[in-house]
C-alpha positions as a Markdown table, in Angstrom:
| # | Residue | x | y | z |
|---|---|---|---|---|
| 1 | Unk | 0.0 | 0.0 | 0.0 |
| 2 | Unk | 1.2 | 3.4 | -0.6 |
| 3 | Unk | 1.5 | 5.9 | 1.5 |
| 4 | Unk | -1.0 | 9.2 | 0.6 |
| 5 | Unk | 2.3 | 11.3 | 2.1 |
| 6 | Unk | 5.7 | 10.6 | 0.6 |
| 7 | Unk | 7.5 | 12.3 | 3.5 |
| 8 | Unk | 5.3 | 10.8 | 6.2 |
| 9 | Unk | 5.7 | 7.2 | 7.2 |
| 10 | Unk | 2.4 | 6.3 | 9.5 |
| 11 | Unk | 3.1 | 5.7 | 12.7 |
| 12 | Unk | 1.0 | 3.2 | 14.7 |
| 13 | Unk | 0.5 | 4.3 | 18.5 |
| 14 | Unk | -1.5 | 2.1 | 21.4 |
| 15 | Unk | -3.4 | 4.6 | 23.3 |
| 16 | Unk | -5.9 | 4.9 | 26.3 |
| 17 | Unk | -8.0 | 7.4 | 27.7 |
| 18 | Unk | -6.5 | 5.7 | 31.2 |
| 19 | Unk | -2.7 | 6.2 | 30.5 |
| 20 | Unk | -2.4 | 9.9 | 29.6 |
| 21 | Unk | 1.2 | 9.4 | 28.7 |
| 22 | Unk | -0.1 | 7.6 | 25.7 |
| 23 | Unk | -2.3 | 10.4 | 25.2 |
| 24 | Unk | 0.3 | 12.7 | 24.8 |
| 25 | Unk | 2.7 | 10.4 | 22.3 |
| 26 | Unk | -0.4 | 10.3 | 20.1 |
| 27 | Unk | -0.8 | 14.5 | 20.0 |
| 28 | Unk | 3.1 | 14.9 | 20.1 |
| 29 | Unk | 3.1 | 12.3 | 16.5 |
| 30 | Unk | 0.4 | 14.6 | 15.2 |
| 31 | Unk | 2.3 | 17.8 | 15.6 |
| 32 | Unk | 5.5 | 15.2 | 14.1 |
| 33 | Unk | 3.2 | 14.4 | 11.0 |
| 34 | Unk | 2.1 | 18.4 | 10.3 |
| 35 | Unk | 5.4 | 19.7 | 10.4 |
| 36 | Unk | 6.6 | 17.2 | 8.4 |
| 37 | Unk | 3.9 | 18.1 | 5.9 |
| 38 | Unk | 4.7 | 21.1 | 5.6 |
| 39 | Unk | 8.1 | 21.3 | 5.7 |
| 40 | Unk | 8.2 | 18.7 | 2.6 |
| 41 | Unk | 5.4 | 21.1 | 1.0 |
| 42 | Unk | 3.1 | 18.0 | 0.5 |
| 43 | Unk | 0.1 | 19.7 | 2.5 |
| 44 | Unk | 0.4 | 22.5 | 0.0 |
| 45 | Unk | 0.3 | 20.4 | -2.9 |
| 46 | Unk | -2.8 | 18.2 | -1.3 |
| 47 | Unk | -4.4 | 21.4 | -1.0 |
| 48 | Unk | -3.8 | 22.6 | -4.1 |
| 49 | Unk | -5.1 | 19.4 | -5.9 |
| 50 | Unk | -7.9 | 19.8 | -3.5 |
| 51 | Unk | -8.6 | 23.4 | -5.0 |
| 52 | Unk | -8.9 | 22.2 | -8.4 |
| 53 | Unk | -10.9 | 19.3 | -7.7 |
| 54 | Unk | -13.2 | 21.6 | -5.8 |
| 55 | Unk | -13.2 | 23.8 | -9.2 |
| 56 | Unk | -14.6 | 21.5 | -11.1 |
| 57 | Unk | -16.8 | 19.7 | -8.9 |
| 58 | Unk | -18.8 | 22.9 | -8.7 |
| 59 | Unk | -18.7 | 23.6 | -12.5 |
| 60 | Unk | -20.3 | 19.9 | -12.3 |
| 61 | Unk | -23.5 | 20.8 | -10.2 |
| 62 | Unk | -23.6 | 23.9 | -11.8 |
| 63 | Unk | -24.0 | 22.6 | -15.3 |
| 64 | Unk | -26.4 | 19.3 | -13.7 |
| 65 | Unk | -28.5 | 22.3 | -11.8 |
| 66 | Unk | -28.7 | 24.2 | -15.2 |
| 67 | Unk | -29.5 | 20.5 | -17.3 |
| 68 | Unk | -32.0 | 19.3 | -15.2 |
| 69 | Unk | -34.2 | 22.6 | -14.5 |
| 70 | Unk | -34.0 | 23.4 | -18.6 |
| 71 | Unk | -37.5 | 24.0 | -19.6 |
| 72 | Unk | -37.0 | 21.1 | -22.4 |
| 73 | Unk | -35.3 | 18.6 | -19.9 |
| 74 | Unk | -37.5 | 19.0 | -16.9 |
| 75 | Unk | -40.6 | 17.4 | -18.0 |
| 76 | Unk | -38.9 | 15.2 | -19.9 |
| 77 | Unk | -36.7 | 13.6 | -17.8 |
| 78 | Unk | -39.1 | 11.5 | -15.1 |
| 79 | Unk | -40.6 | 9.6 | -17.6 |
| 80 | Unk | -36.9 | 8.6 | -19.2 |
| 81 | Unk | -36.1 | 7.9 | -15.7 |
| 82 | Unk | -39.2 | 5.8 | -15.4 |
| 83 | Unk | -38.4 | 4.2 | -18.5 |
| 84 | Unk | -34.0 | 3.3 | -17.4 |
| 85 | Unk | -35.3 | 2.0 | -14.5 |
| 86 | Unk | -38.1 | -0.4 | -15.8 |
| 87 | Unk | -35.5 | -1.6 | -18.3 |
| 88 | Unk | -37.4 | -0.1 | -21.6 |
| 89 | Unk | -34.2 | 1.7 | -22.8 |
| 90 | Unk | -30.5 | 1.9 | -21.8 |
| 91 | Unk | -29.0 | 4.5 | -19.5 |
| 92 | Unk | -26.7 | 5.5 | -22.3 |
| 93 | Unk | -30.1 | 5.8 | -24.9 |
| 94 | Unk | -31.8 | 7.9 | -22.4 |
| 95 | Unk | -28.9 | 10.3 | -21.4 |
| 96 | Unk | -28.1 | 11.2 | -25.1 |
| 97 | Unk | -32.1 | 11.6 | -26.1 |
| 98 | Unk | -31.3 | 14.2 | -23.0 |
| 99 | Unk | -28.2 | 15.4 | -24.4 |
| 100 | Unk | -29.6 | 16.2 | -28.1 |
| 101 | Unk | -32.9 | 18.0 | -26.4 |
| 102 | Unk | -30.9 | 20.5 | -24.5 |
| 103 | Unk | -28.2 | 21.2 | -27.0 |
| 104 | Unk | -30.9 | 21.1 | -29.8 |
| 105 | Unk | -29.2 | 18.5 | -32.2 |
């Protein structure tokens, strides 16, 4: 398995509510583990990758809010729906009928 940090190796630490030592070797290897990260950089990078992710995950509900609540694809899509999950067409048949409606091909 590989590890999501190259410049962390994960530690594995017995703790217990009832030996507060262990308590505090658990905090003190999490303080370890963010300076590591950023010292090597890698919590900027993750974050960064996050960003973009993020980006685009919003220009994908965007565009779904905008699809769905077009005044072509809203009453048409339940009974496609309907129809995918009764077996009468494919997914893929249903999803470009909606396709061509909305960009008019």
């Amino acid at each position: 398995m590989r590890p999501r940090t190259p410049s962390w190796k994960p530690k594995v630490l017995r703790s217990s509510i009832m030996d507060p030592e262990s308590i505090t070797a658990v905090a003190n290897t999490m303080y370890q583990y963010w300076d590591t990260i950023l010292k090597s950089g890698d919590l900027e990078k993750r974050r960064s990758s996050q960003m973009s992710r993020w980006m685009w995950n919003h220009v994908q509900d965007e565009l779904m809010k905008v699809f769905k609540e077009h005044p072509k694809i809203a009453p048409m899509a339940p009974a496609l729906e309907k129809d995918v999950r009764e077996g009468k067409i494919t997914p893929g048949l249903a999803s470009e009928m909606l396709i061509r409606t909305f960009l008019n091909v």
